[in-house]
DOTIMAR-84135 format. One record per residue (C-alpha): x, y, z. Coordinates in steps of 0.5 Angstrom, whole numbers, plus 500, padded with zeros to 3 digits. Example, Ala and Ser with C-alpha at 12.3 -4.5 7.8 and 13.67 -1.06 7.14 Angstrom:
# DOTIMAR-84135
525491516/527498514/
***
This chain:
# DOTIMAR-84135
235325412/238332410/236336404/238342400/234346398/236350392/231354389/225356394/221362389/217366395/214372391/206376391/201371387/199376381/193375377/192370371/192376366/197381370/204382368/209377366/215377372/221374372/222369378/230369377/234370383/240372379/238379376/244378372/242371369/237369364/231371364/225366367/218369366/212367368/205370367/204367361/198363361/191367360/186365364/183358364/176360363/170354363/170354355/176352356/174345361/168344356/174344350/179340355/172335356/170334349/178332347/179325346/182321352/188318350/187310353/191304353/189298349/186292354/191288349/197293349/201291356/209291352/214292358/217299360/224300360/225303368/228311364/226313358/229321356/226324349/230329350/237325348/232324342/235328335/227331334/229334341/231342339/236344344/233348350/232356348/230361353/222364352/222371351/215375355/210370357/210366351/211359355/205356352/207356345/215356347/212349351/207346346/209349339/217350340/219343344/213339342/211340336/217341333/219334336/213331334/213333327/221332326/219325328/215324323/219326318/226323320/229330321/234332326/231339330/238343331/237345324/234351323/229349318/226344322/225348327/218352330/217359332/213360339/211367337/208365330/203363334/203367340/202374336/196372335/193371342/196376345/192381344/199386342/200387349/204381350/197378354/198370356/196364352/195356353/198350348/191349345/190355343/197354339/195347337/189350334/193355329/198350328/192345326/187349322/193353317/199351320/206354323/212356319/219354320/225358323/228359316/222363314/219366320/226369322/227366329/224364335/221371336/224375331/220382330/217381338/210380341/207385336/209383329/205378324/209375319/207378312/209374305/204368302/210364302/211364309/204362310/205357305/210354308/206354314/200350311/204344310/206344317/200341322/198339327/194332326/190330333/190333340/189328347/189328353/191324359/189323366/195322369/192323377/191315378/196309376/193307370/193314368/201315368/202307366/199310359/204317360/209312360/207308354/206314350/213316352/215309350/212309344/207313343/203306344/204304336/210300337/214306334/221306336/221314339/216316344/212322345/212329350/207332353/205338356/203340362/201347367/203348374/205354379/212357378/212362384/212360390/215352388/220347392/226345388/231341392/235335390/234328389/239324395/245322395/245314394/240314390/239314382/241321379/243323385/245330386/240332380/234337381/227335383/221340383/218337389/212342390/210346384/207354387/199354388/197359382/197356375/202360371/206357368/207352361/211346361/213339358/215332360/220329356/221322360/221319365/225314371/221310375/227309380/229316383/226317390/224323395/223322403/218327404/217324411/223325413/222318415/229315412/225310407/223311400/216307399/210306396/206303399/205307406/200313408/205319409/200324409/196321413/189321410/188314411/188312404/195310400/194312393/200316389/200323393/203317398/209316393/216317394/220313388/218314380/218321377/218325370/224329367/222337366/223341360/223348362/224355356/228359361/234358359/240352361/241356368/235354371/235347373/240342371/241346364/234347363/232341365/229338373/226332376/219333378/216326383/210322380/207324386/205332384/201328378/196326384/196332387/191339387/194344385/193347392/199342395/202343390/200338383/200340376/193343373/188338373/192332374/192333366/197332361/196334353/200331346/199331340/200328333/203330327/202330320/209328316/207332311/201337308/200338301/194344301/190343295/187351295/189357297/188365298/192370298/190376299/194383301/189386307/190393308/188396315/189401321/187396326/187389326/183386331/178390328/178384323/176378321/178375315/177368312/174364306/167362303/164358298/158358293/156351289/151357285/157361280/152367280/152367288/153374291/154370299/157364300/153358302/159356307/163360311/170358315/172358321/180360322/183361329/187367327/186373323/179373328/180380331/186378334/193381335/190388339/189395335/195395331/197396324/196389319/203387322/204390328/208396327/207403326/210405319/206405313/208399310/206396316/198398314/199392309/201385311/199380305/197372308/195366305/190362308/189354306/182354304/182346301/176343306/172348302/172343296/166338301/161344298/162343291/163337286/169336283/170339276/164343275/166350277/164354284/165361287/171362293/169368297/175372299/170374306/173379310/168382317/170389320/167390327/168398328/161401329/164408331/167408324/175410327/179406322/178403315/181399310/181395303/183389300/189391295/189385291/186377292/187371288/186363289/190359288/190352284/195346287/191340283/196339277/200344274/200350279/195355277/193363280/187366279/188374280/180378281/180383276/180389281/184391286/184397292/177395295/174399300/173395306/165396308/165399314/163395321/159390315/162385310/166385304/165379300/170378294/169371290/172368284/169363280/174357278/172349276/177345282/179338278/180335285/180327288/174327292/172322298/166319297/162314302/160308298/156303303/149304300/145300305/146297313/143290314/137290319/139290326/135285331/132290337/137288343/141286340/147288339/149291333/156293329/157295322/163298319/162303313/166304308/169310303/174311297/177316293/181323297/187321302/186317307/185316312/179316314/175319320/168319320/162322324/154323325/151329322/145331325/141336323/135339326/129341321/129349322/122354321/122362323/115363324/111369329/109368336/108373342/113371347/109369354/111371359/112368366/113371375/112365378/118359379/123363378/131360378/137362382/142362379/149361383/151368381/147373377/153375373/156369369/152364374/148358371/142354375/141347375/133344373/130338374/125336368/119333368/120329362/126326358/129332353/132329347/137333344/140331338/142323339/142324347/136324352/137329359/134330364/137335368/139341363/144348367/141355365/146360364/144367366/148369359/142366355/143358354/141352357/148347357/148340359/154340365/154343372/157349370/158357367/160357359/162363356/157363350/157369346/159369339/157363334/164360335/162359341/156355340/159351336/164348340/159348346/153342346/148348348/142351347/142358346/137363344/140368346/147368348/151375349/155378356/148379360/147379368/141380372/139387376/134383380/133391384/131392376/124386375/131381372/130375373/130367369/122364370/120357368/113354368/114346366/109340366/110332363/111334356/114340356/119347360/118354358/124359360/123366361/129370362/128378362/135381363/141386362/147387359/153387364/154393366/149396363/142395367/139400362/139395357/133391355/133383354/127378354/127372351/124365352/126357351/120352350/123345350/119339349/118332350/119330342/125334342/121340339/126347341/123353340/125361341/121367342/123374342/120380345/117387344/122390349/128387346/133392346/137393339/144390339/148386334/153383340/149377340/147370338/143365337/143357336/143349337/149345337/152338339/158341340/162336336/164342331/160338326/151338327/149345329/144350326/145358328/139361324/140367319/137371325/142371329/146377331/142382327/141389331/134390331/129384331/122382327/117383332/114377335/120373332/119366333/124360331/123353331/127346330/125340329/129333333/132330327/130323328/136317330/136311333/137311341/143307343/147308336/153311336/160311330/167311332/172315328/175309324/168307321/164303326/156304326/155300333/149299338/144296341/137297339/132300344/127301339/124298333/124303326/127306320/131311320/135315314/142317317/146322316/154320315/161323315/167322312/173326312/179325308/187327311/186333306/181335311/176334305/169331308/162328304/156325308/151321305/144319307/143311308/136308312/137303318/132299320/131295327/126290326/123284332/120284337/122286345/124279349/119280355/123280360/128285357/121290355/122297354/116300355/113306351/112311357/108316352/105318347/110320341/109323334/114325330/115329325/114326318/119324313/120327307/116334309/115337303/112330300/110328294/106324294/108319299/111321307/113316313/110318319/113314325/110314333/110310339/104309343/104307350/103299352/098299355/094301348/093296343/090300338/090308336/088312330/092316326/088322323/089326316/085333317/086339312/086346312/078347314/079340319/076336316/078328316/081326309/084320312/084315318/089310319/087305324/093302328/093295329/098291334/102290329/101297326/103299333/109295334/112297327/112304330/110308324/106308317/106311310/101316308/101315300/098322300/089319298/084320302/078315306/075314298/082311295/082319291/089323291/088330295/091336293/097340294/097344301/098343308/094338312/095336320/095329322/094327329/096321333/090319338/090313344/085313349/085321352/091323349/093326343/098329339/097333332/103336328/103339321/106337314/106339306/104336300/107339294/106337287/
***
């Protein structure tokens, strides 16, 4: 069968990060960029990984019409044209959001109020010079603060790729304007695209109008040809091969499942017959069936900015011509956003990714720092060396910004007052340029409007340090609460459920788990080691796989093969992460004790070493920074059996304040970053130990509220939930859970080894929990209470039934019924030869 081929785009394959190109044959047409995606790094697969798959209900089986085209749909803004390398944001905020947010208030999208500017967004992430971006960074502006509509933003890239937006009514308008949920969806299997389509259809909640997503692919060097005459929409075109480097953002508005391509020029269309050869029919085999294309270069390119693209490049790598990942990216819109609290503030500087400015709260009035700190994704030293709104004159110095500081209020109680922290941190330590804060004020949208102005203005900005502004103001708000105060008692192996339940803010609902690891600083020489040294795949950004000999518990997950990375942190997943700042810890599961851009000079003695046994591994990492081997770290990492984490410090750590240090569960909610962490110069000696927060094996929630699992252990544990309101405003509350009954014999999970947790409450008066597990092979053990001398104060034997129960209370009195003094006192499990001892507090 003959084909015409239309467009095949043959140019040099540039870098990820190099210029953006115009891939236009017509030096006179429109514009058709490339370039525009930044570098897809591993913390970006950590966070595509972490985003919740969009799955089809087992019960959802409504039947498909054959075509679905959302670009007929009024919430679809006409096709407009990119300027530079904004695809990313042109794909995910200028066609998706805007379709998902008009949806969902019933608006048309040809207006220009109803419409979303790409460079809101992209002018944040382009580094000023006009640098690549990726839709999620967009989605995380638009989710956090929210985007301005085209009415106040000007247009689509009015100002260019330099300007931020100045003026708090802009800003304000933007913060109702959000993002609600990102998803993913695996769409390289059949059972995926089945879920594309369904979400096409009705965006799988039985709505009238589907959804769009968004996608990434080559656009140089792709194949465009025409789909055959005879057939359904013949004479349109179809992409049949997309280039073989990821450079370009798209998105899918619909699909037909009946257009058809002969790639094997075999004059038959099928489905079923393996046209590649690799003897197995799957969907890189499939002529019939493919998604429509919205492209923003413009009404030249395709069928009026519009192409076909075969189901057949969803399964395909991108080496033959397949989309990134095989991957595909929606989201879901607030219909509307009403912020409760507010900043404004007029910041004045002379570079402004020198910068980060957000928000802080304190519950004390008389706080001098807040107790909690926010994290924006804009406003982040961002925007490359530029004036405050990226131009060149004096006004442009000034920009004056709103920030939607509403999720504060989970710090406080409603109606008792609080101290708001306007929180600016400069990072110029060559003192090239300065700043100040020309005036600052919150604003109070609980009832009547009210603004409350701080009573200076023109501020200095501390030089390379922290400025910290706050205002105190009683907020009178509807606060979420959890109401459950108790869970029923779980049977061992059973399985489990129980829904939570919560009242007051907005609903919905989402809930969580906060864990919380108990923290200490304390001093301990490092030790160092020379023997069992790791090698890591590379010494610049590489990582090291090693097994344990011991299960590692770590927050509600047990692991027994941990990454070493050679930047400082130990991960979960076998590959390199960028972990180097705070934020990145937290969005990260890890481990890091020292997480900075660090690489081994092996001819300098750099190296990672380790020295394990049954019970615990003990890291040691002596290092450089990248392309700095004069520069001296070295740092270790114990890891035990219970849980226990701990970090050293050595004598030779060279100063440096481009650094940090931390534990977290990645989930953005459980993480702990010690006070320590990015200090320039270190106590000698330092040492930081934390503490496994104890949680039931097996356990989980789900987001609507549903506590479920099958036990593996019996006990009592006191829990941590979370629960957020539509307002972004959360609150946890403590609630016991216990597992009583005995293990079937047959399904008997047996206690390998010896465990002692740490007691609950520490400090306690008088009364604490110490919970254990002795193997099975033991009917007896002793618990020993020891004080400060080592004299026994207390022997608590632990009969079979003591040691089925898992754990006894200490009522703080010694072998003769007398009540013991405040201090600190050791208590140690003992079972045959083995023995455990921890320590604990009394205070009265």
């Amino acid at each position: 069968m003959k084909k015409i081929l239309l467009i095949t785009v043959l140019l040099t394959i540039f870098s990820l990060q190099a210029q953006v190109i115009n891939v236009n044959p017509d030096p006179n047409g429109e514009p058709w960029y490339v370039g525009g995606l930044r570098e897809w790094t591993a913390a970006d697969s950590a966070y595509v990984n972490n985003l919740p798959k969009l799955k089809l209900p087992q019960d959802y089986k409504d039947e498909l019409p054959a075509a679905i085209d959302n670009s007929q749909q009024p919430y679809f803004r006409p096709i407009f044209s990119q300027d530079g390398g904004s695809c990313a944001q042109a794909s995910g905020i200028g066609y998706n959001f805007t379709y998902e947010i008009d949806m969902e208030r019933g608006v048309a999208a040809n207006q220009f109020e109803h419409q979303y500017p790409s460079h809101f967004t992209w002018n944040f992430l382009n580094g000023g010079v006009g640098n690549g971006s990726l839709y999620f960074d967009g989605w995380a502006i638009a989710e956090e603060n929210g985007i301005p509509n085209l009415a106040f933003y000007g247009g689509m890239s009015y100002g260019g790729p330099t300007r931020w937006i100045s003026g708090y009514d802009a800003y304000y308008n933007s913060m109702h304007n959000r993002v609600l949920e990102t998803y993913a969806i695996p769409c390289d299997t059949p059972a995926g695209l089945e879920t594309l389509r369904q979400w096409m259809n009705d965006h799988m909640e039985g709505l009238e109008v589907g959804g769009l997503a968004n996608f990434s692919a080559g656009a140089t060097g792709y194949n465009m040809g025409y789909l055959p005459p005879g057939t359904p929409e013949a004479g349109k075109t179809v992409v049949t091969q997309w280039g073989t480097q990821v450079n370009h953002a798209m998105t899918f508005v619909g699909y037909n499942d009946s257009i058809r391509y002969d790639f094997n020029n075999d004059g038959v269309y099928t489905n079923d017959e393996d046209i590649n050869y690799d003897g197995v029919v799957d969907m890189k085999d499939w002529e019939i069936g493919g998604l429509k294309v919205a492209n923003s270069w413009g009404t030249s390119w395709g069928d009026g900015g519009f192409s076909y693209m075969m189901y057949k490049s969803l399964a395909e790598p991108v080496a033959n011509g397949g989309v990134q990942n095989g991957t595909v990216y929606v989201i879901r819109a607030k219909e509307e956003n009403n912020p409760l609290l507010t900043l404004k503030a007029t910041v004045k500087h002379t570079s402004r990714n020198k910068l980060r400015i957000t928000a802080g709260v304190a519950a004390d009035t008389s706080a001098v720092v807040p107790d909690f700190v926010k994290r924006y994704p804009l406003f982040h030293y961002q925007g490359g060396d530029h004036y405050m709104q990226g131009g060149y004159s004096e006004e442009d110095k000034s920009l004056e910004l709103g920030l939607d500081i509403t999720p504060l209020l989970s710090y406080i109680e409603a109606g008792e007052p609080a101290k708001f922290f306007l929180y600016i941190v400069e990072n110029d330590p060559y003192n090239q340029d300065d700043g100040q804060v020309t005036n600052f004020a919150i604003i109070d949208y609980n009832g009547a409007e009210e603004e409350i102005v701080y009573p200076q203005n023109d501020i200095p900005i501390n030089n390379n340090g922290i400025t910290q502004l706050g205002i105190v103001h009683t907020v009178d708000f509807n606060d979420v609460a959890i109401t459950t105060n108790e869970l029923p008692t779980a049977e061992l192996e059973n399985y489990y459920e129980q829904q939570l339940q919560a009242t007051g803010g907005q609903p919905p609902y989402q809930w969580s788990l906060k864990l919380q690891y108990e923290e200490e600083i304390s001093q301990q020489p490092l030790t160092e080691l020379e023997a069992n040294q790791l090698e890591p795949t590379s010494n610049d950004d590489g990582y090291a796989e090693l097994e344990l000999a011991f299960d590692l518990p770590f927050y509600d997950e047990v692991y027994s093969t941990i990454y070493v990375l050679t930047d400082g942190s130990v991960i979960f997943e076998p590959q390199f992460e960028y972990i180097r700042s705070e934020d990145n810890i937290i969005d990260n599961k890890t481990i890091t004790p020292f997480g900075s851009d660090l690489m081994l000079y092996p001819e300098q003695g750099d190296g990672i070493w380790y020295e394990m046994d049954s019970e615990s591994l003990l890291l040691y990492w002596r290092t450089s920074k990248f392309d700095n081997p004069g520069f001296d770290a070295e740092f270790a990492l114990k890891l035990t059996s219970e849980g226990q984490i701990e970090f050293f410090y050595g004598d030779e750590m060279q100063n440096s304040s481009n650094w940090a240090c931390g534990i977290s569960r990645g989930d953005g909610q459980s993480y702990q970053i010690p006070e320590y962490s990015g200090d320039y110069e270190l106590e000698t000696d330092l040492q930081a130990i934390f503490q496994l927060p104890e949680f039931p094996l097996g356990f989980q929630i789900t987001e609507e509220g549903v506590f479920f699992g099958t036990p593996q252990e019996t006990g009592s544990w006191d829990i941590t939930f979370m629960v957020t309101d539509y307002n972004r405003i959360h609150a946890t509350k403590v609630i016991p859970f216990t597992v009583g009954g005995t293990s079937n014999s047959e399904n008997n999970i047996p206690v390998a080894k010896l465990r002692l947790y740490k007691n609950y409450p520490n400090p306690f008066n008088p009364t604490t929990k110490i919970k254990f597990a002795v193997p099975n092979q033991f009917n007896e053990a002793n618990l020993k209470i020891y004080n400060l001398k080592g004299q026994l104060v207390k022997n608590i034997h632990l009969n079979t039934a003591l040691l089925q129960q898992g754990y006894v209370s200490w009522h703080g009195k010694d072998n003769s019924g007398n009540s013991v003094a405040s201090g600190v006192y050791f208590y140690s499990l003992q079972a045959g030869n083995m023995q455990i001892t921890k320590k604990m507090i009394m205070l009265k």
